[in-house]
NUDREN-379392 format. One record per residue (C-alpha): x, y, z. Coordinates in steps of 0.1 Angstrom, whole numbers, plus 2048, in hexadecimal, padded with zeros to 3 digits. Layout:
N
XYZ/...
END
This chain:
387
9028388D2/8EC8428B1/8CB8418BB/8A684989E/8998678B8/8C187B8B4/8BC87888C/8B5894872/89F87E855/892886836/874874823/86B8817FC/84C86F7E9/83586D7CD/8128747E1/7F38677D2/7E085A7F1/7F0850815/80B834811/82A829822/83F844820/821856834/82183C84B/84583B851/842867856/828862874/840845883/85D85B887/844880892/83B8618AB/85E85A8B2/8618838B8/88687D8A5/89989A8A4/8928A7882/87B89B866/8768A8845/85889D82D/85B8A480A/83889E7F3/8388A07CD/8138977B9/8158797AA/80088878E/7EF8A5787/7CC8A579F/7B78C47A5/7B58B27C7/7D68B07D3/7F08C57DC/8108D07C9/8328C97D1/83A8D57F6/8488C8817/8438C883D/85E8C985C/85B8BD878/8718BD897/86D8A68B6/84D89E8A9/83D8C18A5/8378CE880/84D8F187D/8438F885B/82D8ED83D/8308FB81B/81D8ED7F8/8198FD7D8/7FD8FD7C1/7FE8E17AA/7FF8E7785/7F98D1765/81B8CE756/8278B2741/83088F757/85789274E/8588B6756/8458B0774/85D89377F/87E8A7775/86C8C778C/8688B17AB/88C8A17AC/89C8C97A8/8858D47C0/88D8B77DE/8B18BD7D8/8AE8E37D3/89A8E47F8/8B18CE806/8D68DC7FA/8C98FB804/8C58F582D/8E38F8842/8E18D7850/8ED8B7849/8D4896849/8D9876856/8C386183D/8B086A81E/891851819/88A8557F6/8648417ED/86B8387C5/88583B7AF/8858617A6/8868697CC/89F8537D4/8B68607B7/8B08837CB/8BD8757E8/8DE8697D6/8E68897C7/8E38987EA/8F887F7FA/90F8867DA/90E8AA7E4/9168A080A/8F08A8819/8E7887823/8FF86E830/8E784D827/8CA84B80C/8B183180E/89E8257EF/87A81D7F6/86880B7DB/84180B7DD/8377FD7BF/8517E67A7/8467DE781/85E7CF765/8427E174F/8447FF761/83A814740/82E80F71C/84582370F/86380970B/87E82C709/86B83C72D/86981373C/892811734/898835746/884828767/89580A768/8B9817761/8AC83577D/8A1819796/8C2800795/8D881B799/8C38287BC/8C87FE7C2/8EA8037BB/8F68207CF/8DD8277E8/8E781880D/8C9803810/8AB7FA7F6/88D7F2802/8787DD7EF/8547D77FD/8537B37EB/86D7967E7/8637977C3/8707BC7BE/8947AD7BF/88C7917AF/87B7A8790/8997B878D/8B079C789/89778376F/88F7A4756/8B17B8759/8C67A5764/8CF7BB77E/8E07AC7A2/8EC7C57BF/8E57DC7D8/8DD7D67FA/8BB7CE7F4/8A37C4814/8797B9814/8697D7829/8477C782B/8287E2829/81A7E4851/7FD7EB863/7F5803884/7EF7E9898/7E88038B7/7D08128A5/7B77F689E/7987F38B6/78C7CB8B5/76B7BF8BC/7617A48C7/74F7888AD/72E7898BC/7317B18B6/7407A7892/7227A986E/73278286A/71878084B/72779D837/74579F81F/7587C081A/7727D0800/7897F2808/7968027E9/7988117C8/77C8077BA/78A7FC799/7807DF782/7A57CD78A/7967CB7AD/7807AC79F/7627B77B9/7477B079C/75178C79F/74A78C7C5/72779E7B7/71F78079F/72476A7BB/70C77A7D5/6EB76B7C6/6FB7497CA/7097537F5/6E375F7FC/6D27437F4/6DF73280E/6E7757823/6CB76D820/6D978B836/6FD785822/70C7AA819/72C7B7807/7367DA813/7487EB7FC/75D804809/76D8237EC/7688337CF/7798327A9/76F82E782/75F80F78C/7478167A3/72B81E787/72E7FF776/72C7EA79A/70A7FB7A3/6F97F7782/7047D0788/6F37D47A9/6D37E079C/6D67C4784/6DA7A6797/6BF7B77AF/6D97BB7CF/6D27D97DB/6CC7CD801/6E77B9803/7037D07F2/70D7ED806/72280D7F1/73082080D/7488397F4/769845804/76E84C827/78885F82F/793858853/7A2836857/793832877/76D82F868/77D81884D/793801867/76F805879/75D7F285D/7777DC859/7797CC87B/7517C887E/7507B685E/75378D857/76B786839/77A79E823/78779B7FE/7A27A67E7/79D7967C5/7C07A67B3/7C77A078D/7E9790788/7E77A1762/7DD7BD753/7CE7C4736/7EC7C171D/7F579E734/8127AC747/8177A776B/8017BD77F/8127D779D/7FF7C07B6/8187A37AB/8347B57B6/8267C47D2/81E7C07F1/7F87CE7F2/7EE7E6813/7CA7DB812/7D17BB81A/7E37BE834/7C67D3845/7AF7BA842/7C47A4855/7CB7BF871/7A67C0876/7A1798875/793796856/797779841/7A277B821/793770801/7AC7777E9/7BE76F7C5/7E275F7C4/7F177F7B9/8077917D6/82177F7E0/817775805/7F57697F8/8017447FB/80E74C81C/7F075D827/7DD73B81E/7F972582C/7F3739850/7CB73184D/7C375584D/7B475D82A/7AA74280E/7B97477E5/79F7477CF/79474F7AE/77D764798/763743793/74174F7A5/73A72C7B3/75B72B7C2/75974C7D1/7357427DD/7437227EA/75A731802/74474C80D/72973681C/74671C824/75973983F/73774A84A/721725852/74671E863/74072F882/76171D896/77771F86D/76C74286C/77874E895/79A73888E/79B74B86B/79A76C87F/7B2762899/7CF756882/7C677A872/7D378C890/7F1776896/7FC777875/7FE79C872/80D7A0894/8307A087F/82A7BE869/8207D7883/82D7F6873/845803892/8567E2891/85B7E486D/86A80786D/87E80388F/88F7E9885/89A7F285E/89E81786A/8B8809888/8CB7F6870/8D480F85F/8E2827878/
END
């Protein structure tokens, strides 16, 4: 009987911060399968990160880690280095692997050339992030997407984080094929300590992220004035730090908000941020459908983490209709679509937080809702299909 803990699995990435492949590492060191092997390449050249390297583990104990230094080399050069070096590492172990999880389409490409080669007997195709308009360049944009349908093509499984990955595919290629299945982003449900509401800041807002100017928060800033004159102790936490973070402050100082905004810059444990999170009222995620040149923004095809930990720590949701489960979201009476108008964001501020009984059933249908994409489901039951 094949069983995850007897299986000998490899996992190669693009590392920028923590994401799914991450996640989907600690679930099987939790598992204590067998063998695991964790491949990280920079996504781009940072002083702060580390340069390509990997970590094995076996029944959940790490045997060995080894980086290198990273170095500023041109992006192609960089790209074409990473895929030599997973295959190189991996051709060059005695062993045989049972599934290559490759997270993007360079990694995944690795893992076909190894299964080509007879190292792995199945290759998964993990796709993060899905844009028609992937690149300027129209020559680079043609390369990823010729790169990406042949990992759809060949690889055993693709998953696609969003329904609208495949669907991409088909309206601006014209592409159809490969067994392509939705493998939702999770949460740690485990993990999450809830309070209970009369321990909760019910008058305060809060936002987790990069703080960028496509995360819309000056909007939510324009519209505080308006929420504390009829909610004095209202406050928006604002949780990370980015390019943007200048340009919010100086708006603070100008709108003469300084007690009721709250900067907190990055935390690095998730259990201070999932802290902050589960003691505060509502929670927003104001997304941009297009970017600047009016393509389809990453969030459309996506399927954004942030969200998703709001609702694990009952928050509601103010949000845009951008991500694809955003009308769904609604629908289940756990977050409310709105827009970048300051009266309407305003509105529904004072709306949810004068609500007291709207606001606790809000919460509630939170936690239900999210119930579904507890992360040891999601991986149990796509990795056991696959055996």
């Amino acid at each position: 009987m094949n069983t995850l803990e007897d299986k000998k699995i490899i996992i190669s990435t693009h590392v920028y911060t923590t994401g799914p492949a991450q996640d989907l590492r600690d679930f099987l060191i939790e598992k204590k399968v067998n063998k695991v092997i964790f491949i990280g390449h920079p996504l781009f050249y940072n002083i702060n990160l580390k340069g390509s390297g990997y970590e094995i583990y076996e029944k959940g104990k790490k045997i060995i880690e080894k980086y290198f230094k990273i170095k500023k080399i041109p992006s192609i050069i960089s790209y074409i280095k990473d895929l030599f070096l997973t295959v190189y590492w991996i051709f060059n172990r005695e062993e045989k692997w049972d599934i290559y999880i490759g997270s993007d389409n360079l990694n995944a490409f690795s893992g076909l050339i190894l299964k080509y080669l007879g190292k792995v007997k199945k290759v998964i195709y993990y796709v993060i992030d899905y844009n028609p308009r992937r690149f300027n360049n129209k020559i680079l944009n043609k390369a990823y997407h010729k790169i990406d349908q042949i990992c759809v093509k060949y690889c055993d499984e693709t998953w696609n984080i969003s329904p609208r990955m495949e669907e991409a595919r088909k309206q601006y290629f014209s592409f159809v094929g490969g067994n392509q299945k939705v493998v939702p982003i999770g949460v740690w449900l485990n993990r999450i300590k809830s309070y209970e509401f009369e321990d909760i800041d019910k008058y305060s807002l809060i936002f987790m992220g990069h703080v960028i100017e496509k995360q819309g928060i000056q909007y939510v800033l324009d519209a505080i004035p308006l929420v504390i004159e009829e909610i004095p102790e209202f406050k928006l936490k604002i949780i990370g730090a980015g390019d943007f973070l200048k340009n919010l402050k100086d708006k603070v100082r100008e709108l003469n908000l300084e007690t009721n905004v709250i900067f907190t810059g990055y935390i690095e444990k998730h259990e201070e941020i999932e802290k902050l999170l589960c003691k505060s009222g509502l929670a927003v995620a104001l997304y941009e459908k297009f970017d600047r040149k009016g393509n389809l923004s990453f969030t459309y095809f996506a399927d954004p983490a942030k969200i998703k930990s709001y609702l694990a720590c009952g928050l509601p949701v103010l949000l845009t209709d951008v991500s694809y489960n955003a009308l769904e979201i609604e629908k289940n009476n756990c977050g409310i679509i709105i827009d970048y108008d300051k009266n309407k964001i305003a509105k529904t501020i004072i709306e949810l937080i004068k609500n007291e009984a709207k606001i606790k059933e809000y919460r509630n249908n939170a936690k239900n809702y999210i119930k579904q994409f507890d992360w040891n489901n999601i991986f149990i039951n796509n990795l056991e299909r696959i055996l």
